[in-house]
N, C-alpha and C positions, 0 to 999 in steps of 0.2 A: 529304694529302687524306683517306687514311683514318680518323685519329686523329678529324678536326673529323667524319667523320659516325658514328663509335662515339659521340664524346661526343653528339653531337645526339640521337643515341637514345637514350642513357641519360638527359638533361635529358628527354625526350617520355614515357621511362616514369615516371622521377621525376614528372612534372607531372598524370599521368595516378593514379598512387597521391595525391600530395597532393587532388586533387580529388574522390575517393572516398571518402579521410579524413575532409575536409570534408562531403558528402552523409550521411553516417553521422553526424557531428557533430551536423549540424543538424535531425534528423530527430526530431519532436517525439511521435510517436505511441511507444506502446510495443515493443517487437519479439520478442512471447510469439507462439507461435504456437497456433492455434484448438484444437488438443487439449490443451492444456496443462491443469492441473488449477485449480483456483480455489484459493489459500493459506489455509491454516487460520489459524483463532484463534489468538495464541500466548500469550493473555491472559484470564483468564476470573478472577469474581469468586470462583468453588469451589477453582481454584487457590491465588488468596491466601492466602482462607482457609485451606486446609490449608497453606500454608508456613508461614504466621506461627503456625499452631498448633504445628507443627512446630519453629518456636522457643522455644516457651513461650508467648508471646502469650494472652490470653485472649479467645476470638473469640466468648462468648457475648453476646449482647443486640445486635448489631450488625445484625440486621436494618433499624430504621431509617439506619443510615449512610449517609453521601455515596456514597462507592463502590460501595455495593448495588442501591441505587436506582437504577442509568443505566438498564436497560432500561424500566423502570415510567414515567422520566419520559419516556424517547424514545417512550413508546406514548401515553402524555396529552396529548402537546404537538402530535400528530398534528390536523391539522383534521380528519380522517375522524372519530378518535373524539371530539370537542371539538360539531361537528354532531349527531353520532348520539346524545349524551347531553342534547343542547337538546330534541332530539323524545322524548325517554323521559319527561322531567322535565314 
């Protein structure tokens, strides 16, 4: 009689950790907690630049490039400025 309620308790904590497993599993929000720091850029186009010059690369004239350009088009493609430049005009 003793054996059948050790194991019973053992299957009740076993069943009680799989279900906690499960709850953490499925928990779709993030789990940073509110002082945490916000993560830095680990990518920047000053960056590149200097690595690939750092290779040799020749990184003059590349102002108009694709890669230079994201911030300039993420600011044009904004309705805010897109409006504000209809009433200037």
């Amino acid at each position: 009689m003793r054996e059948i309620r050790q194991l019973a308790g053992k299957i009740r904590t076993k069943k009680k950790l799989m279900k906690n497993e499960q709850r953490l599993e499925n928990t779709k929000k993030p789990t940073l907690p509110r002082t945490s720091e916000p993560k830095k850029r680990e990518r920047s186009v000053s960056r590149l630049k200097r690595e690939f010059t750092e290779l040799g690369v020749d990184m003059t004239g590349t102002d108009d490039a694709n890669f230079a350009s994201t911030e300039k088009k993420r600011f044009e493609s904004n309705t805010y400025f897109i409006k504000k430049m209809r009433n200037v005009i």
